[in-house]
C-alpha positions as CSV (number, residue, x, y, z in Angstrom):
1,X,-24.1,8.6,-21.0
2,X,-21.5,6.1,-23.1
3,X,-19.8,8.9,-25.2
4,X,-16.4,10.0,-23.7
5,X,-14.8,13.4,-23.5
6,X,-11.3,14.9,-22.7
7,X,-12.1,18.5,-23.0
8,X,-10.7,21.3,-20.8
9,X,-8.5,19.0,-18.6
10,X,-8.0,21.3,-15.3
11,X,-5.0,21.8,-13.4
12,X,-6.1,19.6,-10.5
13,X,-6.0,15.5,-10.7
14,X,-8.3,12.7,-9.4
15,X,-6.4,9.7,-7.8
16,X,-7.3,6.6,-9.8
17,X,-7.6,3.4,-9.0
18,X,-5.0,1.9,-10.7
19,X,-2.5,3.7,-9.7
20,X,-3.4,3.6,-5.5
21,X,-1.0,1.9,-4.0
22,X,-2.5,0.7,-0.6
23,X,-6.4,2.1,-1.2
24,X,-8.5,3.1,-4.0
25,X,-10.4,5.6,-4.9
26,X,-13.5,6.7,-2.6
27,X,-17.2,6.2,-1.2
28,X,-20.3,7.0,0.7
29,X,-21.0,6.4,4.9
30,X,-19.6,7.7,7.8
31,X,-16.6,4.8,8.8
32,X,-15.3,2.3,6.4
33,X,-17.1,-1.1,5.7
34,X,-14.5,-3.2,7.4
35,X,-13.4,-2.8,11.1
36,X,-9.7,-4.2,12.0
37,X,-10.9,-7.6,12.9
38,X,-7.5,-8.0,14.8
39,X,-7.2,-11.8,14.1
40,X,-3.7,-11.6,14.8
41,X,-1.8,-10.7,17.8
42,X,-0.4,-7.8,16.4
43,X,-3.6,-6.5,14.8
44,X,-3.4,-8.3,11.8
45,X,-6.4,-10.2,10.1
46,X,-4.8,-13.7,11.0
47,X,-5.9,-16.7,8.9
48,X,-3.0,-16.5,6.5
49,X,-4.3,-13.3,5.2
50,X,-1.8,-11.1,3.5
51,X,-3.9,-7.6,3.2
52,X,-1.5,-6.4,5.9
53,X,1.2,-8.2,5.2
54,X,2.5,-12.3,5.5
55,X,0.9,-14.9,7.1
56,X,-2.1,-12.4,8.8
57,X,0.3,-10.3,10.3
58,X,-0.2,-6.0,10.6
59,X,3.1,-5.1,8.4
60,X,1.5,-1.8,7.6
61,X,3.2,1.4,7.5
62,X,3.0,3.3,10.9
63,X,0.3,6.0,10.4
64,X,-2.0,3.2,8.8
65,X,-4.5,1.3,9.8
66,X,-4.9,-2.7,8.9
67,X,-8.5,-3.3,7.5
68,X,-9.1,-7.4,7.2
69,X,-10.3,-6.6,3.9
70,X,-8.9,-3.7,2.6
71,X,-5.6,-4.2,3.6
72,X,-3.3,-0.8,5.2
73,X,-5.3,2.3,4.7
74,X,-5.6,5.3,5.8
75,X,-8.4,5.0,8.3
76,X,-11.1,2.7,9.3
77,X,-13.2,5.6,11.5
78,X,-13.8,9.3,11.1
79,X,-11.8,10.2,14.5
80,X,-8.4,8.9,12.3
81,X,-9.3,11.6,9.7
82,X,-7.5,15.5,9.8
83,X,-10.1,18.5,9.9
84,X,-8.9,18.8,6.3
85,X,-10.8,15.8,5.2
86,X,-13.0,15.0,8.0
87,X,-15.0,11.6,6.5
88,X,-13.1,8.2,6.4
89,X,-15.1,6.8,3.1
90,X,-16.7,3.2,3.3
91,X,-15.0,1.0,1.1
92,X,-12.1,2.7,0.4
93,X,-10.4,3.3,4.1
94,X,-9.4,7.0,2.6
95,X,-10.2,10.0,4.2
96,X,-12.2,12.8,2.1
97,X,-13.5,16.2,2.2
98,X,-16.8,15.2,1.4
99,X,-19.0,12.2,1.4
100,X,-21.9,13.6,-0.7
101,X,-22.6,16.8,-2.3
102,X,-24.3,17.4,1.2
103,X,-21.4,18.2,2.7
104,X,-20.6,20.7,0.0
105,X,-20.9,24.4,0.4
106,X,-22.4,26.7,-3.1
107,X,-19.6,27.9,-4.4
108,X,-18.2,24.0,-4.9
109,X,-21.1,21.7,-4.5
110,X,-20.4,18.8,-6.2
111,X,-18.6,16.2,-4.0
112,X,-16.3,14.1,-6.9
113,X,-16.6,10.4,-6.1
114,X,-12.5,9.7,-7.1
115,X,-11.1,11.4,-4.5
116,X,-13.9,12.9,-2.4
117,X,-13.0,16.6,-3.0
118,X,-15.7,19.4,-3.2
119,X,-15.3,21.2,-6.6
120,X,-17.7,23.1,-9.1
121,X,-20.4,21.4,-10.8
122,X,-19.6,20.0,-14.1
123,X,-22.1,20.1,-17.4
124,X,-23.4,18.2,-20.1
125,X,-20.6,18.9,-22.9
126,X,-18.4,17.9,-19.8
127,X,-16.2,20.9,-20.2
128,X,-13.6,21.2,-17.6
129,X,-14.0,17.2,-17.0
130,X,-10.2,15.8,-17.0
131,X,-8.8,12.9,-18.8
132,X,-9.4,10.0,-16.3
133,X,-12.8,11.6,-15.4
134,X,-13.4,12.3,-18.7
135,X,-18.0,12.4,-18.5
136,X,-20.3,14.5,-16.2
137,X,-22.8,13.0,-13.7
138,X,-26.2,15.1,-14.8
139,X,-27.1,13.8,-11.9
140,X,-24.2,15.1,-9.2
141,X,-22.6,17.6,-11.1
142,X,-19.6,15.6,-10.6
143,X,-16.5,14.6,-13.5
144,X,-16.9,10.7,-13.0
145,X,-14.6,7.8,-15.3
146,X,-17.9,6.2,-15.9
147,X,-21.5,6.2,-15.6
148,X,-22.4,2.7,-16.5
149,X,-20.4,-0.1,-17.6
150,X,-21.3,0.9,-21.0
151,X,-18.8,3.6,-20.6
152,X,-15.7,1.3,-19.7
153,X,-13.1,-0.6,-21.8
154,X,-12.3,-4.4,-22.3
155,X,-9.4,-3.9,-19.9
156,X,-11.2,-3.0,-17.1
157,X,-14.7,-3.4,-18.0
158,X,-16.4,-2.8,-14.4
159,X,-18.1,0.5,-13.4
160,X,-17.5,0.9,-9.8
161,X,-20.2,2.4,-7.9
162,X,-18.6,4.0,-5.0
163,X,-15.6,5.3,-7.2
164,X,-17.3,5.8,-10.6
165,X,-14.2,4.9,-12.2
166,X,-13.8,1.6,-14.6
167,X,-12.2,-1.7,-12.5
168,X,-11.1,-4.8,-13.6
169,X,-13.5,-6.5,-11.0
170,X,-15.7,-6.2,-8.0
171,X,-15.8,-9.3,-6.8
172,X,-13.9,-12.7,-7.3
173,X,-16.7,-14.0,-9.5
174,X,-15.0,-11.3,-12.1
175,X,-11.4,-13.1,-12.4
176,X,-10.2,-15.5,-14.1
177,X,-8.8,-19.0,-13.4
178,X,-5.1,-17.6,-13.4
179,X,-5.9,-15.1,-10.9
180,X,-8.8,-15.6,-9.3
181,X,-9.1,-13.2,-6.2
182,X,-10.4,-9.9,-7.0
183,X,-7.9,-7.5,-4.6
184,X,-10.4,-5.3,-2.7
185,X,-7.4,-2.1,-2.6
186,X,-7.3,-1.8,-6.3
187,X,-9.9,-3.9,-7.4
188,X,-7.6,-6.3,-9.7
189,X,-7.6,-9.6,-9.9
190,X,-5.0,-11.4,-8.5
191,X,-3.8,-15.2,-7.6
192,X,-4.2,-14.9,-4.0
193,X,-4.8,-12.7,-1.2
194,X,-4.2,-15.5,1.9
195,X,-1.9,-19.0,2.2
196,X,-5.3,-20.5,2.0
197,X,-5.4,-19.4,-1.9
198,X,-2.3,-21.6,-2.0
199,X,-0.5,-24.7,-2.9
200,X,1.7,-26.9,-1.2
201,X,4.7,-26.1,-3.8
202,X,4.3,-22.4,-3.2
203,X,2.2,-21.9,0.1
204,X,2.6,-18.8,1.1
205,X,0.4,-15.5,-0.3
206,X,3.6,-12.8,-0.7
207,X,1.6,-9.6,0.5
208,X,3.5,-7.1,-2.0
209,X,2.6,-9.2,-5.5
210,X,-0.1,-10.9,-4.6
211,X,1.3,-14.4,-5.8
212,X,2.0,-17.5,-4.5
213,X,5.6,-18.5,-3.8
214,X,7.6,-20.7,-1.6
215,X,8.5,-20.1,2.0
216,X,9.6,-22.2,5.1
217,X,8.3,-23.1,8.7
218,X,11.8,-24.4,10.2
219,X,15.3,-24.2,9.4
220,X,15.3,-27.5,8.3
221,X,13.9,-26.3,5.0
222,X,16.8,-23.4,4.3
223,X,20.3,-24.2,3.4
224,X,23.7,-22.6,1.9
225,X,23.7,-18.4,2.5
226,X,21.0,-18.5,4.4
227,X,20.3,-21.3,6.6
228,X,18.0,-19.6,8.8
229,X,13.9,-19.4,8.6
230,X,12.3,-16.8,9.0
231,X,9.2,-17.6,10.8
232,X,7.8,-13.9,10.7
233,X,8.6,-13.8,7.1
234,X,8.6,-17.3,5.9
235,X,11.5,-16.6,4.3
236,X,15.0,-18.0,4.8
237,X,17.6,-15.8,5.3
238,X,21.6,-15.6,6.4
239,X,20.6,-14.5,10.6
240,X,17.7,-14.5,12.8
241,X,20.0,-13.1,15.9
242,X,23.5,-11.7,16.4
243,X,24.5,-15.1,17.0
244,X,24.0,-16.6,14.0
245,X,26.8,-14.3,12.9
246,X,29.5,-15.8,14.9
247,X,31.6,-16.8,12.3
248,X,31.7,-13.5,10.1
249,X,34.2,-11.4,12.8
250,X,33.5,-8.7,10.3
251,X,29.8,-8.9,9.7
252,X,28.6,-9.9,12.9
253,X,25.5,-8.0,13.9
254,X,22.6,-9.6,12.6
255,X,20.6,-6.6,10.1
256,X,17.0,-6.1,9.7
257,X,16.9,-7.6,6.0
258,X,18.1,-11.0,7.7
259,X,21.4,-10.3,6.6
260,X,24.8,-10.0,8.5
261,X,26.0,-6.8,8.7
262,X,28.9,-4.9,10.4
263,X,26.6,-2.6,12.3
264,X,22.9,-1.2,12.8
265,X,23.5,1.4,14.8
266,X,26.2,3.8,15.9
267,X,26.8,1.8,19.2
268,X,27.8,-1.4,17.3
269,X,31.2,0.7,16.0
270,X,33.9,2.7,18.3
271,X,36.7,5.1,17.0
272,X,37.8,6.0,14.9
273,X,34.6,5.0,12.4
274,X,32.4,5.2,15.0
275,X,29.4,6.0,12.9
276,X,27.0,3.4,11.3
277,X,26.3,3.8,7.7
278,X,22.7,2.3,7.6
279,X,22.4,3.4,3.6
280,X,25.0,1.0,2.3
281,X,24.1,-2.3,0.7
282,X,26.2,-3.8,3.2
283,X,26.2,-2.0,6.4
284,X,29.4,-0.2,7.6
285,X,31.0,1.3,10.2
286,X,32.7,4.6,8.4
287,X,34.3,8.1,10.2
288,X,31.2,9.7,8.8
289,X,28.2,9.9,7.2
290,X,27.1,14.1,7.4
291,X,30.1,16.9,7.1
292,X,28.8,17.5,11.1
293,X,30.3,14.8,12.2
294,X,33.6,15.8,11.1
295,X,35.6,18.0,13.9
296,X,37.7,19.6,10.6
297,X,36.6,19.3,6.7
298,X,33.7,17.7,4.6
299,X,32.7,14.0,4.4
300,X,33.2,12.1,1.4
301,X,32.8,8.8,1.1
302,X,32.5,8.1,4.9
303,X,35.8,9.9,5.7
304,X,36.4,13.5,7.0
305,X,38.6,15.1,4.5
């Protein structure tokens, strides 16, 4: 089935995969296809991969899983999954309601491949279908963004099987010269997924755009307002400890962001601003940040008034 439909769009939505942030859309088995290798120390894939973050390091969000090659997900296995959606779908590293229209009771027994939901069956004039699964699956009863390949456009001309939705690639073999690396999570092409996909002008793989760019090993290679490396980061930046701050009295605790700061917690300030403003650019010891720290009054602007 080619011809698309947007008919009867329904009140419910089905993730897509170009909008997933850290995973796509969903699949079939009982854990997902990739275990964490752990090629790092902290968990990470190692090799220079940046999945989970730079240089093979696990940067991902706490409640996530690294996945060498998938990246942060959701979950790897079924036991990281709530009762609520009880399958953690291969390829994807999401956790679903369903894996199959097996685990689908009658009164909703088509399992959609987007998001791995049970809902009602669709038909063939694919009423009730919504815009970005827009044809029925005879087959499953299930809204799907494509059938075939046949179905998808130019930009994204890929029918993914375990989605059913239209990707830009499924393999690197799919890209092009300018961005060769087909990125498993959203299954885009991108110019590198590791510091091995890398020059020596820009070596390292930054894990947020997927692009090469420079970096350093050693403060040798850092200068001016930030003469420090970053090892972790390969980034250079103003501090690595509080004592690279020694000569800013006023900024002299050493922030997360590699940048020195007046304070990062309450107990680098004393009275009277004896409370640490984390949300500023800059961070700042102020009077307060809530009215409940004031004795008498409201807080405005980081003073009890």
């Amino acid at each position: 089935m080619s011809t698309k439909a947007s008919l009867g769009v329904k009140t419910w939505s089905i993730v897509t995969l170009a909008t997933a942030a850290v995973v796509v859309a969903c699949g079939g088995s009982s854990t997902a296809s990739s275990d964490i290798t752990g090629g790092g120390a902290d968990g990470g894939p190692g090799g220079g991969s940046a999945v989970c973050g730079i240089n093979g390091t696990n940067q991902c969000h706490q409640g996530q899983q690294c996945d060498a090659t998938l990246g942060c997900v959701q979950c790897t296995a079924d036991a990281q999954c709530p009762a609520t959606a009880p399958f953690c779908i291969a390829g994807t590293g999401t956790c679903g309601a369903c894996r199959s229209n097996t685990d689908c009771g009658a009164a909703a027994p088509s399992c959609y491949p987007a998001d791995h939901v049970c809902r009602p069956a669709c038909n063939t004039l694919n009423a009730g279908c919504p815009k970005n699964a827009s044809l029925c699956n005879m087959t499953t009863g299930a809204c799907v963004g494509c059938n075939t390949k046949a179905d998808c456009p130019a930009a994204a001309p890929l029918c993914d099987t375990i989605s059913q939705q239209c990707v830009q690639c499924e393999a690197n073999t799919d890209c092009p010269a300018a961005a060769p690396r087909c990125l498993s999570t959203r299954h885009t092409c991108v110019q590198c997924t590791s510091n091995a996909d890398c020059g020596v002008a820009a070596p390292i793989c930054d894990p947020g755009e997927f692009r090469c760019r420079s970096g350093c090993t050693a403060d040798a290679q850092c200068s001016g307002t930030t003469p420090k490396c970053n090892t972790t980061l390969s980034s250079c930046v103003q501090c690595i400890t509080n004592a690279d701050c020694a000569a800013t009295p006023a900024t002299k605790v050493c922030g997360d962001a590699g940048r020195c700061v007046a304070c990062a917690a309450n107990t680098d300030c004393a009275a009277p601003t004896p409370i640490c403003d984390v949300e500023r650019d800059v961070h700042a010891c102020v009077q307060c940040v809530k009215d409940k720290d004031c004795t008498t009054g409201s807080c405005r602007d980081g003073t009890c008034k």
